[in-house]
C-alpha positions in Angstrom: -85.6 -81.3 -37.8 -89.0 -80.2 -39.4 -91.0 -82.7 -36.5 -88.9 -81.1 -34.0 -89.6 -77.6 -35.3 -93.7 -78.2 -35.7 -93.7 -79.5 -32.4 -92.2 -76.7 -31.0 -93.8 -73.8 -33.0 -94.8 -71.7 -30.1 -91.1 -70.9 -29.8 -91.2 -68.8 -32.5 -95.0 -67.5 -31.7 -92.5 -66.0 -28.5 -89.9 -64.8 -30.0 -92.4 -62.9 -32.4 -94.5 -61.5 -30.0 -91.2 -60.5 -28.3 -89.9 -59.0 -31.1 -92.9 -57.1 -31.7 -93.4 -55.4 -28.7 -89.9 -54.4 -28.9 -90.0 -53.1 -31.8 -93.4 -51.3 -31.4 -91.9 -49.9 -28.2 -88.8 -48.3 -29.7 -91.2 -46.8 -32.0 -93.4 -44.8 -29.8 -91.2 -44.5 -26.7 -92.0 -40.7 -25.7 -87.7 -40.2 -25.1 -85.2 -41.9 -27.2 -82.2 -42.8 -25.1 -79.6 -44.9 -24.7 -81.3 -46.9 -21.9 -84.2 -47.9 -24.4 -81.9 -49.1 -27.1 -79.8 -51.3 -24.8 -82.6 -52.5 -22.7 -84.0 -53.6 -26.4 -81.2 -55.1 -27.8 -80.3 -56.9 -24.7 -83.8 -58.0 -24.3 -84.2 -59.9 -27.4 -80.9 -61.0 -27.3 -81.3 -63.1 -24.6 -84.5 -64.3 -25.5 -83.3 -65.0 -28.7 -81.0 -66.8 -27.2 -83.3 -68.6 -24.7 -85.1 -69.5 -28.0 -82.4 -70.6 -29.5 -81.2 -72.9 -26.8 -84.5 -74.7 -26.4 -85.1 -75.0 -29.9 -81.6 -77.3 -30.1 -82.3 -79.3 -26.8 -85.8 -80.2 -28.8 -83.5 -80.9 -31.6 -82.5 -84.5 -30.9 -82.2 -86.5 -34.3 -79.5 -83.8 -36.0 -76.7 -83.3 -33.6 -74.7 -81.0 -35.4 -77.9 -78.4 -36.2 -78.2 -78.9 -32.1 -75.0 -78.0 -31.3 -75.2 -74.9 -33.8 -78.6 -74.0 -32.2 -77.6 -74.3 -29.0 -74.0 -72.6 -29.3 -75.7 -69.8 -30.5 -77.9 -69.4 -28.0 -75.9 -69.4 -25.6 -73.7 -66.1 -27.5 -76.7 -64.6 -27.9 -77.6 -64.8 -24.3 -74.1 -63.9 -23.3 -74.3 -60.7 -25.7 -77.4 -59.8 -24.0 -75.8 -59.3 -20.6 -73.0 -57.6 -22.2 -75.2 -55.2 -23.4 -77.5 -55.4 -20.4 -74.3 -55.2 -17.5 -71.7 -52.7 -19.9 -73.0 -49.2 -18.0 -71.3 -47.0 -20.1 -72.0 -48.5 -23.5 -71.9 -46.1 -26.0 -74.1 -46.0 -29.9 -70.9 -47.1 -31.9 -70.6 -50.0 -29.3 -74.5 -51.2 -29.1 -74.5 -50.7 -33.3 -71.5 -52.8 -33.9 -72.6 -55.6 -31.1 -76.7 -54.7 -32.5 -75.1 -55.6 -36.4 -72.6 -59.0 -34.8 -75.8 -60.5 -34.1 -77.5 -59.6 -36.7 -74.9 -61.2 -39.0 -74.7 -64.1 -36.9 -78.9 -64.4 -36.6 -79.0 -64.1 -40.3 -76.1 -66.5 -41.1 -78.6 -69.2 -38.5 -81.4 -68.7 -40.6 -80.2 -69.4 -43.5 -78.2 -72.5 -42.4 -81.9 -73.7 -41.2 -83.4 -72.8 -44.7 -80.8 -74.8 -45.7 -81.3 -78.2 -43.9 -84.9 -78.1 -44.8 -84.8 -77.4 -48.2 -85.7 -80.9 -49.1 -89.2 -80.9 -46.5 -90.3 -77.6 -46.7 -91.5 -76.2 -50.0 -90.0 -72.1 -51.2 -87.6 -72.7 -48.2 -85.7 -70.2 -50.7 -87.8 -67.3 -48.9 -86.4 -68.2 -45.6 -83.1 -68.7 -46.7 -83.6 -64.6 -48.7 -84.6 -63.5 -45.3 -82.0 -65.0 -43.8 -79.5 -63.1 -46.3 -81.2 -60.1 -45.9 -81.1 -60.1 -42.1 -77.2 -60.6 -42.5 -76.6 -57.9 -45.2 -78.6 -55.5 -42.9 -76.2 -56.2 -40.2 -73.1 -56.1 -41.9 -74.2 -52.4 -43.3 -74.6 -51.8 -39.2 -71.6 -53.0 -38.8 -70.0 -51.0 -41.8 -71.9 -47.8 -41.8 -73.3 -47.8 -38.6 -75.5 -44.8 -37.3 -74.1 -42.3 -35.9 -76.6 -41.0 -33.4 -79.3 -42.9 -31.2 -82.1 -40.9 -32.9 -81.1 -42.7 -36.4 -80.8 -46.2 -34.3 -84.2 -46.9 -32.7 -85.9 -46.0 -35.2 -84.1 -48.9 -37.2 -84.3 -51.6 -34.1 -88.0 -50.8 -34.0 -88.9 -50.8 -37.5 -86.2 -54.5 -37.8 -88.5 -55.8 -34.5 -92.1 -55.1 -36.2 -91.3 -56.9 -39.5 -89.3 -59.7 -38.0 -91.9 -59.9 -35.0 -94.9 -60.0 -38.1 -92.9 -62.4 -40.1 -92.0 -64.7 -37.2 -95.4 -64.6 -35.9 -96.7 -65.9 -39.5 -94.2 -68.5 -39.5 -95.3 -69.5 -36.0 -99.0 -70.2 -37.3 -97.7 -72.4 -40.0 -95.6 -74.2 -38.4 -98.6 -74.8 -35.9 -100.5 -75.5 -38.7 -97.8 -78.4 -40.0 -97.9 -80.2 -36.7 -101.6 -80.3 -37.0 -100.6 -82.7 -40.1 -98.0 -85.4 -38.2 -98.8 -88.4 -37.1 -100.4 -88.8 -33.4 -97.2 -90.5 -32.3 -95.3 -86.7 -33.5 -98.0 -84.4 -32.9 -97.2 -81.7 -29.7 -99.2 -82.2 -26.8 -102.6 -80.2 -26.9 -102.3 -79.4 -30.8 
C-alpha cells in the first residue's frame, strides 16, 4: 500500500490544492450564499471522490483497502452531484450531507493510518487527524449551523488546514518514492 501511495503522491498534491482554493474561496467570497457553499461542497466532493477512486485502482496488492477506496469514491462522487443537481437544497440539508462525509472521510483516514502503521513511522498523527476530521463532522451533524453565514466560514477555514496539511503530506510522500527501488519509483520522480 505505502509503494502504491508514494507512487501516486501527486494525488494528494490535488486534492490539496483543491482543497485550498476552496477553502480560501469561501473565505473571501465578496457574498455568502447558498450557491457558494454547494458549489464547494460538491466540488470537493467529487474530487475527493475522483481521488479516492484512482488512489484504489493504483491500489493493486491489498484488495480489500481497494475496494474500501474505491467504494468510497464512488459515494463521494455520487454525494457531489446530489449536492451539485438538488436545486432547492437548503443549510440543514448541505450541513448534515457537509458532516456524512466528513464522518465517512475521517473514518477513511483513519482506517489508512491504520494499515500503515507498521511502514510509516507517528502514523498515530494521521490516524488523530483522521479522528478529528470525524468528530468535527459528527458535531455538524449534531449541532449543525443554523445559518449559511456560520457555515462557510467553517468549510473554508476545514479546506485551508486540510488543503495545507494534505499538501505537506503530498511532499513527503514524494519525498518517500524518491527512496524505492528503480523497479517501484513513479515515472519522472
Amino acid at each position: 500500500m505505502i509503494t502504491s501511495l508514494t507512487r501516486n503522491w501527486w494525488i494528494q498534491l490535488i486534492r490539496g490544492v483543491l482543497a485550498l482554493v476552496l477553502g480560501i474561496t469561501a473565505l473571501v467570497a465578496p457574498s455568502t450564499n447558498l450557491t457558494l457553499a454547494v458549489f464547494l461542497v460538491a466540488a470537493f466532493a467529487i474530487a475527493d471522490g475522483a481521488m479516492n477512486i484512482t488512489t484504489g485502482l493504483g491500489l493493486r496488492e491489498h484488495s480489500g483497502s481497494k475496494n474500501l477506496f474505491v467504494g468510497s469514491g464512488t459515494a463521494f462522487i455520487v454525494l457531489g452531484l446530489i449536492v451539485l443537481f438538488w436545486p432547492s437544497i437548503t443549510v440543514t440539508a448541505l450541513v448534515l450531507l457537509f458532516g456524512l462525509w466528513l464522518i465517512a472521510s475521517g473514518a477513511l483516514v483513519a482506517y489508512g493510518a491504520s494499515t500503515l502503521r507498521t511502514v510509516v513511522p507517528n502514523v498515530w498523527v494521521m490516524g488523530a487527524v483522521g479522528v478529528a476530521i470525524a468528530v468535527l463532522g459528527l458535531g455538524l451533524v449534531v449541532f449543525g449551523p443554523s445559518s449559511i453565514e456560520n457555515f462557510l466560514p467553517f468549510a473554508g477555514w476545514f479546506g485551508v488546514i486540510v488543503g495545507l496539511i494534505m499538501i505537506v503530506v503530498s511532499f513527503r510522500l514524494r519525498s518517500d518514492a524518491a527512496q524505492l527501488p528503480d523497479s517501484q519509483a513513479p515515472d519522472g520522480v
